[in-house]
N, C-alpha and C positions, 0 to 999 in steps of 0.2 A: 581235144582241149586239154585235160588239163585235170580233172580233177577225176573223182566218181563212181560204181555201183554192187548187187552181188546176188549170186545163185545157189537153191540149196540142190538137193539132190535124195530122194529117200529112191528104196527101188524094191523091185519083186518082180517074179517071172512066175508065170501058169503055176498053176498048184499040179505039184508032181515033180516039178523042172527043176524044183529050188528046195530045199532046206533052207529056211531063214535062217539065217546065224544074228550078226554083229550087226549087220545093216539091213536095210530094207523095211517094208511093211507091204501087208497083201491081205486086199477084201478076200472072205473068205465064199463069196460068191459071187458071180460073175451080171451082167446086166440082165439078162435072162432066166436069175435066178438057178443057173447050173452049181457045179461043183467046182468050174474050173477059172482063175482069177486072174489077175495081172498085179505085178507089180506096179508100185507107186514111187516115181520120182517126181520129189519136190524141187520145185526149179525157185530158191529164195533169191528176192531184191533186194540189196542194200544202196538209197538214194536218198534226199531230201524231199519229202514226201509232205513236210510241212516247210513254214519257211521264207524266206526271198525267194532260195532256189528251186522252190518246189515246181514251177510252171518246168523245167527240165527232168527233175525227178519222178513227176509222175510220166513225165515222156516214156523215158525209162523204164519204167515198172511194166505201163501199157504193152510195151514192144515185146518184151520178154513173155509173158502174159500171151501174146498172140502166137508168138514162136511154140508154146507149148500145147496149142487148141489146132497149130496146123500139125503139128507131128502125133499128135493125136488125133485127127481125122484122116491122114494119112496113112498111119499104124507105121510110122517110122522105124520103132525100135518094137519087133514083135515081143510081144507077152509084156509090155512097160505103156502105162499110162502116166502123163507129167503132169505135174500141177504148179503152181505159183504162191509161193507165201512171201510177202514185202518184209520189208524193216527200216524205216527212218532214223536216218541217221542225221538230219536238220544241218549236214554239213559240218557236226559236229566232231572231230576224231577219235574223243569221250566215246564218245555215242557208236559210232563206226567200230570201235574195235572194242565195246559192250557185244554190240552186232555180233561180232566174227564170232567171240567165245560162245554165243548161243550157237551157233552154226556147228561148230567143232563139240560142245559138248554134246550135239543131237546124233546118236551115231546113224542116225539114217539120212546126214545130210553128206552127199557123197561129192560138192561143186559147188561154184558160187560167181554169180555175175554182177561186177561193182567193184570201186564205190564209183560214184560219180566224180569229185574231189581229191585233188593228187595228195594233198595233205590228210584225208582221210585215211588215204590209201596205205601210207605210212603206218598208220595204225594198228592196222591190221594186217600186213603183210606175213611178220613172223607168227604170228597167232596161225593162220591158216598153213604157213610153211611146217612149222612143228606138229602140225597134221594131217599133212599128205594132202591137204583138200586145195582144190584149183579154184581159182576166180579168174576172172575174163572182164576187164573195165571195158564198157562202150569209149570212156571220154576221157580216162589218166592222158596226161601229156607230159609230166615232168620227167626227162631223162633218168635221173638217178633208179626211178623204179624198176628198171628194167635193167638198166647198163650200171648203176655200182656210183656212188658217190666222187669217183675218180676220172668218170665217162669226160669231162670238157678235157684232162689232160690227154685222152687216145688211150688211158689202160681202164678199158672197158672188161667189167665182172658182171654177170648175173648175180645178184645178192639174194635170189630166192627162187629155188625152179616153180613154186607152184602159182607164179604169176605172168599172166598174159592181158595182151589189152589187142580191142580191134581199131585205135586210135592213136594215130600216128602221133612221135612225138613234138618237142618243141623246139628239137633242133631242128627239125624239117620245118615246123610252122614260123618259128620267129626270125628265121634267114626267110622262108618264100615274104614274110611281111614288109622284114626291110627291101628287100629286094624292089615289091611292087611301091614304094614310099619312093623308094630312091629312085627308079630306071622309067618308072609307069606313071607316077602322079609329080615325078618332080620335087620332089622336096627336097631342102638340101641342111635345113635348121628344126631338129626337134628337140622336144622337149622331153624328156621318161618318166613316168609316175608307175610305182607299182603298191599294192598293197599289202607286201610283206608278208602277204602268204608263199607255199611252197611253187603253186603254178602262178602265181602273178611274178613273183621277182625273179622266177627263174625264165620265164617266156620275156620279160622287158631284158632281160638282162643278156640272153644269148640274140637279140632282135638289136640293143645297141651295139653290141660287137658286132656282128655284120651292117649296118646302117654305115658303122665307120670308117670299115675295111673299105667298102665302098665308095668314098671318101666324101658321105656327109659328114654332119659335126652335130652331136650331144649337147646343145645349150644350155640343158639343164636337167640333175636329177632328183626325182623327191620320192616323197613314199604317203599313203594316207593310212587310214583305220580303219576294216569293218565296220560297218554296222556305223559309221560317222555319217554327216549329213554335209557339215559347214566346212566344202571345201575353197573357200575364200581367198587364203592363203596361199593357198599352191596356185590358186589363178590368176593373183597378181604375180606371183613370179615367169609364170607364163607369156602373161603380156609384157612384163618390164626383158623381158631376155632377146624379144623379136623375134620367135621360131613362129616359123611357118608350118608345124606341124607338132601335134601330141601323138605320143603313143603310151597307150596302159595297160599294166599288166595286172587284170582284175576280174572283177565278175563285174554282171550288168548293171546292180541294185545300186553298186557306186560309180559306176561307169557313166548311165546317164544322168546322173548328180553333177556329176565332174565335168562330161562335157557342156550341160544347161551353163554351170556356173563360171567355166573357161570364157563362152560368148559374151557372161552378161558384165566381163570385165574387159570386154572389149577386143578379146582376140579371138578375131575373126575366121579361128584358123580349124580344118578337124582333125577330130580325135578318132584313134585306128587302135584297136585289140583285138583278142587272137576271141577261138572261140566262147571263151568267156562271158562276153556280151554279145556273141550274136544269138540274140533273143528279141519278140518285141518287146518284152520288158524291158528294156535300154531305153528303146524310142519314146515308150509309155512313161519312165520316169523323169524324165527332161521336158521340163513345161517351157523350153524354147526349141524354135525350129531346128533339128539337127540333120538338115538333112546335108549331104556329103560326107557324113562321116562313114567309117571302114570299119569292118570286120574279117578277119579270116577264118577260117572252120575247116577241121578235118573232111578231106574226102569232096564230092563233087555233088551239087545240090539233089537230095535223093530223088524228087518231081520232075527230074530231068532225066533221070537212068533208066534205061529199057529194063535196066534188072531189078527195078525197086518199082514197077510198075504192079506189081501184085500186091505187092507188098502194102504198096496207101491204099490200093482197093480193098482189099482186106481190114487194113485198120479202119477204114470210113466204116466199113458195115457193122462194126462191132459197137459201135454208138459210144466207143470211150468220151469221157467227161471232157478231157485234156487233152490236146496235138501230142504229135508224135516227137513233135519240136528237133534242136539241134541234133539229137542223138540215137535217137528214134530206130534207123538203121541201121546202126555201130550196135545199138541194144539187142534188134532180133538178132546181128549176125554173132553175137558173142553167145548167146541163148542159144543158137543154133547148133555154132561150134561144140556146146557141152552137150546137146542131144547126139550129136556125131561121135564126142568120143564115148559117151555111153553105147553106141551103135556099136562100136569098133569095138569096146572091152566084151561086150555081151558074146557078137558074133567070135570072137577070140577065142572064149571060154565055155563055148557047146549050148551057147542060148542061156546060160546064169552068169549073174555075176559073181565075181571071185571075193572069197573071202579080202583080201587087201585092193578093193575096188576103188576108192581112194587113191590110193597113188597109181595104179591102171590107167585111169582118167587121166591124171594128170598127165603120164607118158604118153595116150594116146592124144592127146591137147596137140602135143609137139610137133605132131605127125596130120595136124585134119590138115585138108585141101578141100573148097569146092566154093562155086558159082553163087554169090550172097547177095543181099540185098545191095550194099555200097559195092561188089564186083568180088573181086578175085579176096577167096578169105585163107589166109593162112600164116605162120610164123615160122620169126626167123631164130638166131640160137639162144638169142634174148628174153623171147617170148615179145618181141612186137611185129606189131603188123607187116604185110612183106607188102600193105596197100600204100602207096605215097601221095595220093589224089589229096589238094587243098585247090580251097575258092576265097575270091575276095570278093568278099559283099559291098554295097555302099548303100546309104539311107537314102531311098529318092523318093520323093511325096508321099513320107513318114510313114516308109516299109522299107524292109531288108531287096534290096535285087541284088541276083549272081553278077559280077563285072569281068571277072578271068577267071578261070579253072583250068590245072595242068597238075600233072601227073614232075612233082620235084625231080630235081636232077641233081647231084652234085657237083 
């Protein structure tokens, strides 16, 4: 998607192995009572924990959370046990890049997985770059994050090496959207509503440029507010225009506002966004039938993947409170990803981690490869995903079903 989360990282190796320095922490006895310890890496969350968004954020938190109780059972990283500390950032990027300087000034936080929110993610970007510390988004989807503000002209820049995300962005999501609008459902007249956030107007906005190319036609464009209710206005323009279709670039909490109040002006037509609203909170906030409406979402439904078969069995038995929801497996495998490069820095440096562990991590980020929960995890010079798997959902007797899934092409 689009927006969103983060990881901390504290560490230690057996007592003997390691001189604490700068980073790390380490019980000074082991579970039996010995002399000999492990290090502690703190695996921190940055998500929307309270909130609208919160049914996705604590997705989030959960997944990561699991990722560090399997490499802990495991004994992944020998002489390192992980832990998980949260941080809500309520989708705030106040809040979110509050977040990050706790993270950076704890010198035993060596990684971070988050935020949820692309416009968060802004926040906090340089905060984290000007200290070597890595983050890994399950859900960012706005291009700039990765490729440089310049990315729609072809002069593509990394504007920060120490970020990566395991979700593809929105130039793959909002061309596979139009795509399926135009060639798969037919439509030939929409309408674009974003909400002027960083992933909404930028996922509506790169989805009418391809809608067009293709040679539908944009009938109309508008914009709503946060946190608004009474979209009235934009739904009579909707109907007076005669499109045969919406498209928004939003989250849920106004999404299914928007499309309740499109119907009850009489156009009868649906509303399709990227992964933003595919939630059941969409469906739950539109007290009329929606059902035909669309959704796309990073990656291929995880319920369906041989490889993410462990993976929901594992979170079922944990008795978490909340689903695993949209992000669920974008979460473990970015949580993953930081247990791997801490594997790789460790195994590197004679079983300790090195005084400048921090940017270690972050080099060995560039370099994981391996078999994840959503399939193949790895990046490319950007730091995005090298995964290009999207689905389109549609509402049918007021629940989310997969409709197509493929692997983008250019």
């Amino acid at each position: 998607m689009r927006h969103r989360s983060l990881l901390i990282i504290t560490t230690a190796i057996t007592a003997g192995a390691l001189t604490l320095s700068a980073c790390g922490s380490r019980d000074d006895k082991d579970d039996s009572g010995g002399k000999d310890s492990k290090t502690t890496v703190v695996i921190g969350v940055d998500a929307p924990l309270t909130g609208s968004l919160s049914a996705l954020g604590q997705g989030i938190k959960n997944s990561v959370d699991l990722a560090a109780k399997v490499a802990n059972k495991n004994n992944e990283v020998d002489g390192v046990t992980f832990k998980v500390k949260s941080f809500d950032d309520q989708a705030v990027p106040s809040s979110g890049k509050a977040n990050a300087t706790s993270m950076v000034d704890d010198e035993d936080i060596l990684g971070a997985v988050g935020p949820l929110n692309s416009g968060v993610a802004q926040s906090m970007q340089g905060v984290f770059d000007r200290a070597d510390l890595a983050q890994v988004s399950p859900a960012n989807t706005n291009p700039a994050l990765s490729q440089g503000d310049d990315w729609a002209s072809g002069k593509k820049s990394r504007p920060f090496k120490t970020y990566f995300r395991t979700a593809t962005t929105d130039i793959i999501q909002g061309r596979f959207a139009a795509q399926y609008y135009y060639k798969d459902a037919k439509k030939r007249k929409v309408f674009v509503i974003d909400d002027k956030q960083a992933y909404g107007n930028g996922l509506a906005t790169i989805f009418a440029e391809e809608f067009k190319r293709l040679g539908g036609k944009v009938v109309g464009r508008d914009h709503l507010t946060v946190k608004e209710t009474d979209f009235s206005g934009i739904s009579s323009k909707v109907k007076s225009t005669g499109a045969d279709s919406v498209y928004f670039g939003g989250q849920y909490p106004e999404g299914g506002l928007l499309s309740d109040q499109v119907k009850q002006a009489g156009a009868q037509v649906p509303i399709m966004g990227g992964d933003g609203i595919y939630d059941p909170a969409f469906i739950k906030a539109s007290g009329t039938n929606n059902d035909g409406d669309l959704a796309t979402s990073v990656g291929y439904p995880v319920e369906q993947l041989d490889s993410a078969k462990t993976f929901v069995k594992n979170y079922g038995e944990q008795h978490y409170k909340d689903p695993y929801a949209a992000y669920g497996g974008y979460s473990y495998d970015a949580g993953w990803a930081i247990i791997q490069a801490v594997k790789a820095v460790v195994e590197d440096n004679d079983g300790k981690l090195p005084d400048d562990a921090r940017a270690k991590i972050t080099e060995a980020l560039g370099k994981v490869s391996f078999d994840g929960v959503t399939g193949k995890v790895s990046f490319d010079q950007y730091g995005d995903t090298t995964n290009k798997q999207l689905t389109v959902y549609k509402v049918t007797k007021g629940a989310w079903k997969s409709v197509k899934s493929e692997t983008f092409k250019d």
